[in-house]
C-alpha positions in Angstrom: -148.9 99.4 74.4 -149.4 97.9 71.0 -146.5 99.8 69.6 -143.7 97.6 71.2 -143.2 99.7 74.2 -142.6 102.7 72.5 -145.8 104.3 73.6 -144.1 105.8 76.9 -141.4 107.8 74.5 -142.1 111.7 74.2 -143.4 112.8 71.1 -140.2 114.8 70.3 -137.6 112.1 70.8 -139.9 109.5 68.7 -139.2 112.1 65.6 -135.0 112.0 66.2 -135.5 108.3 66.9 -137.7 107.3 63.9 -134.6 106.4 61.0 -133.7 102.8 60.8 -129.8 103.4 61.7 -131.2 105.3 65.3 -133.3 101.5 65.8 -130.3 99.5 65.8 -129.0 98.4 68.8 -124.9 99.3 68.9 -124.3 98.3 72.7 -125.2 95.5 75.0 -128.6 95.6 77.0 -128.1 95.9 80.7 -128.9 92.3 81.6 -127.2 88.9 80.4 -129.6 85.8 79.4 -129.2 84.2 82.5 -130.7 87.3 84.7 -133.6 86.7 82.2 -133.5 83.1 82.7 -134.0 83.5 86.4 -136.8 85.8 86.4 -138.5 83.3 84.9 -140.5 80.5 87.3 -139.3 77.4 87.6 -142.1 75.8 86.4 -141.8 77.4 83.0 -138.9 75.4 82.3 -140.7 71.3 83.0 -141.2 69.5 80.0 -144.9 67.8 80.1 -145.1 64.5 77.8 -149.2 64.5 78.1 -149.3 68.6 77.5 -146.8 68.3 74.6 -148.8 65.4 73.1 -152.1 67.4 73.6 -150.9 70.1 71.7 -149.7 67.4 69.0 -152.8 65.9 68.9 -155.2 69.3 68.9 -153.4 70.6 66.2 -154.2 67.1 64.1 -157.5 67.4 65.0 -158.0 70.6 63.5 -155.9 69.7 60.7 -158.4 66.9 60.1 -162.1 68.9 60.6 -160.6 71.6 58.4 -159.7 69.3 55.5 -163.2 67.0 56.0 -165.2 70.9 55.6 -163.3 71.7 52.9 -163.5 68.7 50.7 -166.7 67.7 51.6 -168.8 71.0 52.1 -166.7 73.4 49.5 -167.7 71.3 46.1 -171.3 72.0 47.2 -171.0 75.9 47.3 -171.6 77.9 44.6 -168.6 79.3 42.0 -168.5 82.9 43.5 -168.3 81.4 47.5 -166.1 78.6 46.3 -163.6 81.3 45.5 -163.4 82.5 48.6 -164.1 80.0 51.0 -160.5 78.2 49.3 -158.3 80.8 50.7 -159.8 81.2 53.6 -159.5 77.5 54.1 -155.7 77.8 53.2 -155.1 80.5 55.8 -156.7 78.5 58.7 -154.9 75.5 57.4 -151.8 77.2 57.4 -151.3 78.9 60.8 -152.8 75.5 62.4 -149.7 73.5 60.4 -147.8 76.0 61.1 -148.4 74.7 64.7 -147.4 71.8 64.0 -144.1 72.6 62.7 -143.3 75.1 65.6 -143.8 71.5 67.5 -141.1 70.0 65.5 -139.5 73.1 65.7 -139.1 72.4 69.4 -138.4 68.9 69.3 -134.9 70.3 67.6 -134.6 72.0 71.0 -135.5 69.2 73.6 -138.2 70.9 74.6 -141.2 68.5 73.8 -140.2 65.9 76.6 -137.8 65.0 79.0 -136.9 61.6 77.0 -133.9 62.8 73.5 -135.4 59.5 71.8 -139.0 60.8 72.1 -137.7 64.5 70.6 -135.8 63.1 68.2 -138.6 60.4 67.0 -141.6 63.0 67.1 -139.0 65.4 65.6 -138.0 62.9 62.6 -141.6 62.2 62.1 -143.1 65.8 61.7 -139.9 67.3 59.9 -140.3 64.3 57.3 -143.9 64.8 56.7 -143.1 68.7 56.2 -140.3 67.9 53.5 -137.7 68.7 56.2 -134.8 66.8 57.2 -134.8 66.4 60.7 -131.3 65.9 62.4 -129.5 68.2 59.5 -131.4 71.0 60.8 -131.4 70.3 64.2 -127.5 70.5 64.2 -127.3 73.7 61.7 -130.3 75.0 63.8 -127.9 74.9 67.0 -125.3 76.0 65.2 -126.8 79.1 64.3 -128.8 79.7 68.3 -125.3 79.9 69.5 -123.9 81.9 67.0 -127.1 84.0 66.6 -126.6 87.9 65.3 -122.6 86.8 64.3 -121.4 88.6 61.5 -118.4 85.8 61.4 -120.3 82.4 63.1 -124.0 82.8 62.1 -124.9 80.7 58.9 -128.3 81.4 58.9 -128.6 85.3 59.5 -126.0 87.8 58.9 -126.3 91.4 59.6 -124.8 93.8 57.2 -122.0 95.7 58.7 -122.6 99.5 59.5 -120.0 100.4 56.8 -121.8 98.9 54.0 -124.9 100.2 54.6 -125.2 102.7 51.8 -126.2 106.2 52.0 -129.8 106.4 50.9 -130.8 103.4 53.6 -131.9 105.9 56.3 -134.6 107.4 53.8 -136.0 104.0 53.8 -137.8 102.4 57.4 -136.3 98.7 56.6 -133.2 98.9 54.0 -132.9 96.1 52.1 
């Protein structure tokens, strides 16, 4: 099942299906969002202040025992472990930050609370400390949810039209 799904497709239709051109999707799924929408429990859709905040607050904690090993435990270690205990320590660091911004992420959406003012404050804050600014994105962000996979309305991701797709792309998995 690791394969996306694609694990229940017969061997000989997974040859004729394998070019990148056969992948692409050139007609409308058999559902609309809101048949997805309400297969999905209600309780999905509650914002929780405490669970938002506990999430907020993990991810800080981790932040904060991963930087207290690093620069108190990593000087002591010899060259050769030093070198590899630094990377490691940016990869860990990384995804859990990368938390963190998913949080602020979803602040742009109103999904951290039920309160705009408490989105929009926890938002500002974690956007700023990232280097992001907060309410520029949230509106461009919007802009581009509802426009998503637009090859007139989309600002942030624009597919390439069919007809300028050039020949040798279907040799390659993922044309550029």
């Amino acid at each position: 099942m690791g394969a996306g799904g694609r694990m229940s497709v017969p061997p000989s239709q997974r040859k004729q299906e394998s070019g990148s051109m056969k992948r692409a999707p050139i007609s409308k799924p058999p559902f609309t969002l809101s048949e997805i929408k309400k297969a999905i429990p209600p309780h999905c859709f509650q914002r929780s202040l405490i669970r938002s905040f506990s999430y907020l607050v993990y991810d800080f904690i981790l932040v904060s025992i991963f930087y207290y090993v690093a620069t108190t435990y990593f000087r002591n270690l010899p060259q050769p472990l030093s070198f590899v205990a630094w990377p490691i320590y940016w990869a860990l660091q990384g995804s859990v930050l990368t938390g963190v911004w998913v949080i602020a992420h979803e602040c742009g959406h109103h999904a951290f609370s039920d309160y705009q003012w408490i989105d929009d404050t926890v938002g500002l804050i974690l956007h700023s400390s990232l280097l992001v600014p907060y309410f520029s994105w949230k509106y461009s962000h919007r802009r581009h949810h509802s426009n998503t996979g637009s090859l007139e309305r989309d600002e942030v991701f624009v597919p390439k039209k069919r007809s300028s797709i050039r020949w040798w792309a279907k040799y390659l998995n993922n044309p550029p």
